[in-house]
Residue frames relative to the residue before (quaternion, step in Angstrom):
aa qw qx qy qz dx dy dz
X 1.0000 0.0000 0.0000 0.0000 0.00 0.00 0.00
X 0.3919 -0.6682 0.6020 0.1936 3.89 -0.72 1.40
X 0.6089 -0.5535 0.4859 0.2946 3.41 -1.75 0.57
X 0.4865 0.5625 -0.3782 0.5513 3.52 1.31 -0.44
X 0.8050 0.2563 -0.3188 0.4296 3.98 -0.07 -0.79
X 0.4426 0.6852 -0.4145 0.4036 3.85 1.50 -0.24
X 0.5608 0.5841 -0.3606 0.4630 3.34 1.35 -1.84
X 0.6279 0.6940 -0.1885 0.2977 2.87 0.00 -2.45
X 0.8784 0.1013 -0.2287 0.4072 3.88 0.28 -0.69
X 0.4164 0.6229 -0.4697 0.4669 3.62 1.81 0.73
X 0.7110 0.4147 -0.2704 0.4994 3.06 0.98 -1.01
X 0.7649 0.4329 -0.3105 0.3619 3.63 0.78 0.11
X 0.4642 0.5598 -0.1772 0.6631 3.07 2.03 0.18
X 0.6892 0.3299 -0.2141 0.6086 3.54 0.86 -0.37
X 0.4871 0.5740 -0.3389 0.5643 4.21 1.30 0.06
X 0.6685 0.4337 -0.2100 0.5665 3.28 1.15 -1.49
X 0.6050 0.5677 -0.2928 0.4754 4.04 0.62 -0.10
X 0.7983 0.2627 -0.1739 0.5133 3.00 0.91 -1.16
X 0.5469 0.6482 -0.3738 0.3755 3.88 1.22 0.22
X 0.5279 0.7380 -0.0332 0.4190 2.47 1.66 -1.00
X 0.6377 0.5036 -0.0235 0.5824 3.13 0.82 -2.01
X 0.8476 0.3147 -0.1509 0.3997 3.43 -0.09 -1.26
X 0.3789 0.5682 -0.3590 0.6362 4.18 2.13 -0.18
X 0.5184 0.4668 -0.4721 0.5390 3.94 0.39 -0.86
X 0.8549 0.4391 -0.1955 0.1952 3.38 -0.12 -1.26
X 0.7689 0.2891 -0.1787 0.5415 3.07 1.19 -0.77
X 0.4385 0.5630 -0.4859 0.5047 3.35 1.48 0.40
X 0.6679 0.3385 -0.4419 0.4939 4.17 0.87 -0.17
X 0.5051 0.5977 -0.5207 0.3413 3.60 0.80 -0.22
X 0.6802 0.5462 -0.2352 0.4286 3.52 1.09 -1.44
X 0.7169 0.5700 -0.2229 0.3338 3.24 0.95 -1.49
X 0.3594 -0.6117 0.5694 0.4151 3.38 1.68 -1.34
X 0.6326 0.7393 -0.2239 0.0557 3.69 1.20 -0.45
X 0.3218 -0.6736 0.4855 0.4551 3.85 0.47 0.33
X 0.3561 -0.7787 0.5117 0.0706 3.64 -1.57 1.41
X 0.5287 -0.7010 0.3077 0.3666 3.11 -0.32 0.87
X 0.3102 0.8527 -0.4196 0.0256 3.85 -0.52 0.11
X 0.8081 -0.3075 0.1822 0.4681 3.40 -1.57 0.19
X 0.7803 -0.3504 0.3839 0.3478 3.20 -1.59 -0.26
X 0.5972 0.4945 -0.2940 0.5589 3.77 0.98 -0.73
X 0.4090 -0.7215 0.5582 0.0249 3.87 1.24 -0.17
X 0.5900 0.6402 -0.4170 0.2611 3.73 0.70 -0.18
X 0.4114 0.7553 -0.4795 0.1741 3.40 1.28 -0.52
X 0.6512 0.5484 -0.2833 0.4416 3.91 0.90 -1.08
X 0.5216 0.5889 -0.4135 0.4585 3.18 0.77 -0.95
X 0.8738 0.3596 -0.1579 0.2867 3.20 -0.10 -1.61
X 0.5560 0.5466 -0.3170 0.5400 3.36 1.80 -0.93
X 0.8348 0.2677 -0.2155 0.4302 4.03 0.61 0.19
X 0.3877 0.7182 -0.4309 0.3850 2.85 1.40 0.79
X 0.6957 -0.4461 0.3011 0.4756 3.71 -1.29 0.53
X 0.7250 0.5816 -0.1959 0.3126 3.20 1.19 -1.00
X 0.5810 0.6123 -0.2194 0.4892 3.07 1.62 -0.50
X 0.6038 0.5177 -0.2289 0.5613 3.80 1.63 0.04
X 0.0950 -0.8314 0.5332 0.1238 3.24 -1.68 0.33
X 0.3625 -0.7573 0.4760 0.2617 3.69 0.30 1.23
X 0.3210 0.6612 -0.6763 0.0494 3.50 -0.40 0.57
X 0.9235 -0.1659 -0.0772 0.3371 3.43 -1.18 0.92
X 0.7175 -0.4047 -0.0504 0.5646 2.97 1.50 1.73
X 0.6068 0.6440 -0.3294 0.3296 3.28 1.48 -0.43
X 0.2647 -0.6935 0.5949 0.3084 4.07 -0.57 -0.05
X 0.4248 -0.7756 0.4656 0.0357 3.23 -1.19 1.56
X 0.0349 0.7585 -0.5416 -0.3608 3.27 0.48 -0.97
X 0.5715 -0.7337 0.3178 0.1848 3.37 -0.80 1.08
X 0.4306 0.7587 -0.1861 0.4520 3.11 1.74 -0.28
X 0.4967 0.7501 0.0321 0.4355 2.63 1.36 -1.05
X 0.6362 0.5901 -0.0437 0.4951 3.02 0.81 -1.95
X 0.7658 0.5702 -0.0318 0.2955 2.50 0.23 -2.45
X 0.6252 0.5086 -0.2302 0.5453 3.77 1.67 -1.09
X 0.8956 0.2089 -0.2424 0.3092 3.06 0.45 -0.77
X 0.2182 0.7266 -0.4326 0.4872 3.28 1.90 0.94
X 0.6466 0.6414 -0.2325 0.3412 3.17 1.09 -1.57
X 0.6143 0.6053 -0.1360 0.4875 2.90 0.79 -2.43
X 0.7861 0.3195 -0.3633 0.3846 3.93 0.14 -1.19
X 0.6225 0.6178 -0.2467 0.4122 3.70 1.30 -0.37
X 0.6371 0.4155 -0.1977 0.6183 3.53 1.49 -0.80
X 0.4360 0.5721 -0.3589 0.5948 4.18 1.77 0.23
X 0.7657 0.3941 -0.2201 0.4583 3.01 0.41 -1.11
X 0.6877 0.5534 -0.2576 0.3930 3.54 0.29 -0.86
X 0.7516 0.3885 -0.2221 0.4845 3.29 1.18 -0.89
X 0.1938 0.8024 -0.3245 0.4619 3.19 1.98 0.04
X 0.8843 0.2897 0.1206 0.3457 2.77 0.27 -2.25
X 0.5660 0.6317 -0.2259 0.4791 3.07 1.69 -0.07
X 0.6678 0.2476 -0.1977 0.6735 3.48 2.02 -1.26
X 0.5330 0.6037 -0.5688 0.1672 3.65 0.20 -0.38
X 0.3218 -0.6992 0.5693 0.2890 3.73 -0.99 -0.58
X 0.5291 0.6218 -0.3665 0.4462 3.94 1.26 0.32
X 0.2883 -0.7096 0.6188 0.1745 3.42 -0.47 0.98
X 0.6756 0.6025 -0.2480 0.3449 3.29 0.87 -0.29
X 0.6087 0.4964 -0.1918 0.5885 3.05 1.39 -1.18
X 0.6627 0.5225 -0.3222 0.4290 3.54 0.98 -1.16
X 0.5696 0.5460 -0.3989 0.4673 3.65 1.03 -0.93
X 0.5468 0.6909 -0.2627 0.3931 3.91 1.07 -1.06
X 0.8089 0.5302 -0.0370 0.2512 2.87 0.76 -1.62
X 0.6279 0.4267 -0.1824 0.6248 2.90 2.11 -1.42
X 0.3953 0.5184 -0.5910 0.4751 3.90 0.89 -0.11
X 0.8506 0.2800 -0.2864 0.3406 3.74 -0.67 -1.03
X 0.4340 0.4278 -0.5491 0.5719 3.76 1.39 0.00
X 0.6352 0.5916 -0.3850 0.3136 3.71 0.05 -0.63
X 0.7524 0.3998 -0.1840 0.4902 3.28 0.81 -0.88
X 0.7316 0.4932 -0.2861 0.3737 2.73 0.58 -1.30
X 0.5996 0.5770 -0.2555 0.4921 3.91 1.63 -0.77
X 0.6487 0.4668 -0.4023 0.4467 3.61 0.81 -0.55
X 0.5210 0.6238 -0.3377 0.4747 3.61 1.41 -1.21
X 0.5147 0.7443 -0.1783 0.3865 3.56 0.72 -1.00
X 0.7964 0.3361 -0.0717 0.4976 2.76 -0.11 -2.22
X 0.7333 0.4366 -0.3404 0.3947 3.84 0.47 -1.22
X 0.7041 0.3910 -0.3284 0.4934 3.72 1.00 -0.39
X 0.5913 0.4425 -0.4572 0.4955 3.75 0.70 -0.09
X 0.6817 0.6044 -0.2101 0.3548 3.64 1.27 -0.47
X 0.5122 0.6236 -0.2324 0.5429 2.94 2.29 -0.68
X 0.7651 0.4509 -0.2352 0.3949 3.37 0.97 -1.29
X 0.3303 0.6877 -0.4608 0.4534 3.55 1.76 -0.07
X 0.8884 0.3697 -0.1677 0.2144 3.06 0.42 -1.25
X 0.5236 0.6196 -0.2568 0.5253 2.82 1.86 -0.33
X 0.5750 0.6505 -0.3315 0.3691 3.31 1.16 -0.52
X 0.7579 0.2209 0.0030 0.6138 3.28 1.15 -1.45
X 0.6582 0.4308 -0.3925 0.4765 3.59 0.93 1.11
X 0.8341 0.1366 -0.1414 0.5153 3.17 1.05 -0.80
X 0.5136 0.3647 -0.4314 0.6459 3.79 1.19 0.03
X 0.2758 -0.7286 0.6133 0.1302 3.67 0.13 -1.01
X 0.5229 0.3336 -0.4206 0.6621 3.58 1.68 1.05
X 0.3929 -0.5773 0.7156 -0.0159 2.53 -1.95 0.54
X 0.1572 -0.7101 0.6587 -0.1931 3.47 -1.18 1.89
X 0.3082 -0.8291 0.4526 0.1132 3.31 -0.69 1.40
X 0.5303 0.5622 -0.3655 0.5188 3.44 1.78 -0.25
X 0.6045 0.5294 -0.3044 0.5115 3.92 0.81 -0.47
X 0.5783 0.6324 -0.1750 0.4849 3.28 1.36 -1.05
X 0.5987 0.3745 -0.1703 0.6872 3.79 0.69 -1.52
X 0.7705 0.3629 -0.3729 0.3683 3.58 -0.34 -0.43
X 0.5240 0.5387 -0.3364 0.5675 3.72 1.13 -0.37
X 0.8063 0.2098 -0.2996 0.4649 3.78 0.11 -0.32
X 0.4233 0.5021 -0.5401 0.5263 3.98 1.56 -0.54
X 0.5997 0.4798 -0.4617 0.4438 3.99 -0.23 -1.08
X 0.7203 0.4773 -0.3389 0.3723 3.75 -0.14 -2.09
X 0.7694 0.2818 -0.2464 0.5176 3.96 0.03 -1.15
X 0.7527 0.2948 -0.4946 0.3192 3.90 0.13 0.10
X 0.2318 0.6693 -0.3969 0.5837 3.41 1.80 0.08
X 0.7494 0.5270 -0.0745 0.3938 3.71 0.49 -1.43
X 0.6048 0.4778 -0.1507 0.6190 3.61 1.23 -1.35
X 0.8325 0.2471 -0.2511 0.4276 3.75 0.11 -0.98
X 0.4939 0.4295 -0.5856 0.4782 3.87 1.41 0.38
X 0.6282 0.6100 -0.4122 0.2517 3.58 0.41 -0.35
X 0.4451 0.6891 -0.1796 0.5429 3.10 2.05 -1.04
X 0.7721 0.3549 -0.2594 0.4590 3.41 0.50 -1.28
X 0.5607 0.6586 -0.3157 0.3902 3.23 1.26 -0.79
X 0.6630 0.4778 -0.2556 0.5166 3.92 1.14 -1.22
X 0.6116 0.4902 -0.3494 0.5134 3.48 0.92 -1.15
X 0.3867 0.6120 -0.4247 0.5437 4.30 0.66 -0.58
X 0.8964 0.2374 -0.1527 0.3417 3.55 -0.62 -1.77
X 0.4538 0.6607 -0.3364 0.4944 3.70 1.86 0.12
X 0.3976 -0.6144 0.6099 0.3042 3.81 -1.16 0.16
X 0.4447 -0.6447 0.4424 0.4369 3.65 0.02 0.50
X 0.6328 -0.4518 0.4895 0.3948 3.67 -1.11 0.37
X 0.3252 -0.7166 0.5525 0.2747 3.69 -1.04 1.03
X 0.4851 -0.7081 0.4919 0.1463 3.35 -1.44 1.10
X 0.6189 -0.5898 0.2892 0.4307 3.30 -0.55 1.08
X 0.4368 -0.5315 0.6498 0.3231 3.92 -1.27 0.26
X 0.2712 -0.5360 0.7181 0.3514 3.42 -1.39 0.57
X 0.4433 -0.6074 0.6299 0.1945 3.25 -2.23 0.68
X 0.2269 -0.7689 0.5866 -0.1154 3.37 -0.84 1.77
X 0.6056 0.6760 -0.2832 0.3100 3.52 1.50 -0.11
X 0.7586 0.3631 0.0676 0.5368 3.34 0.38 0.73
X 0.6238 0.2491 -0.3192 0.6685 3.43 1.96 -0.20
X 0.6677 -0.6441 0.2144 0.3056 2.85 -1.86 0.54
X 0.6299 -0.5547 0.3419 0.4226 3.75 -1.07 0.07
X 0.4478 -0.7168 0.4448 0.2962 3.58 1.03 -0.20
X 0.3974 -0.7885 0.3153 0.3477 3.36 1.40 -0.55
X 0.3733 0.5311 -0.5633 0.5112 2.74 1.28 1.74
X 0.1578 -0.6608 0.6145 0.4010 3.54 -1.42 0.24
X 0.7207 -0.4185 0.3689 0.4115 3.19 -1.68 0.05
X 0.5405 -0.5301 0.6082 0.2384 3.40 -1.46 0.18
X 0.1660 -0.8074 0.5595 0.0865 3.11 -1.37 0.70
């Protein structure tokens, strides 16, 4: 088993955590449902908070939401990369897990902070989803990092055998 298909099933296992996680959540938004949580109990608080929404063409997201189907495109991809057989495509693949995870991480990292600055509670699902984001954010720099110490896959040769010369000769 290559370090590439090791990555490949953290990062697709850790997609499946956070889809999860972040479905819990937006399945009580939908449901109306109180979320389980720690002792501090803050988890509502924060799950119905201004912050917990996105205005997009007047409408109110619920960031949770978001957050699933961030997940969902990240736990696609991975398994992408996990069955495909292109080093290429895979290199492809971990670029937009790459981005798309740092983007992630820095907004799941924002709302950390909002939680416990400006609500001033403290949600263990927002929490789990901040470090699931942080280490697959983490897994697919490592990825980029192996693919780096790799020669890039060679690109096919055009075929010149057999067409015409155009009436040029070659160059020496």
């Amino acid at each position: 088993m290559g370090k590439q298909t090791v990555i490949s099933g953290i990062q697709t296992a850790l997609s499946i955590v956070g889809t999860l996680d972040a479905g819990t959540v937006y399945w009580a938004h939908r449901a109306g449902a109180s979320l389980p949580c720690t002792s501090g109990g803050g988890c509502d608080v924060v799950n119905n908070s201004p912050w917990a929404f996105i205005t997009f063409f007047s409408h109110q997201i619920p960031v949770s939401l978001c957050g699933a189907l961030t997940y969902l495109v990240l736990l696609i991809a991975s398994v992408l990369r996990l069955t495909g057989d292109s080093e290429l495509a895979a290199r492809r693949l971990n670029g937009s897990m790459l981005v798309i995870s740092f983007l992630g991480t820095c907004y799941s990292w924002y709302l950390q902070y909002v939680a416990k600055f400006l609500i001033g509670e403290f949600c263990i699902y927002c929490r789990v989803s901040a470090f699931t984001m942080t280490l697959i954010f983490l897994a697919s720099f490592a990825a980029a990092v192996f693919y780096a110490s790799r020669r890039p896959p060679a690109l096919a040769e055009p075929k010149t055998e057999g067409l015409p010369s155009l009436g040029r000769s070659p160059t020496k």
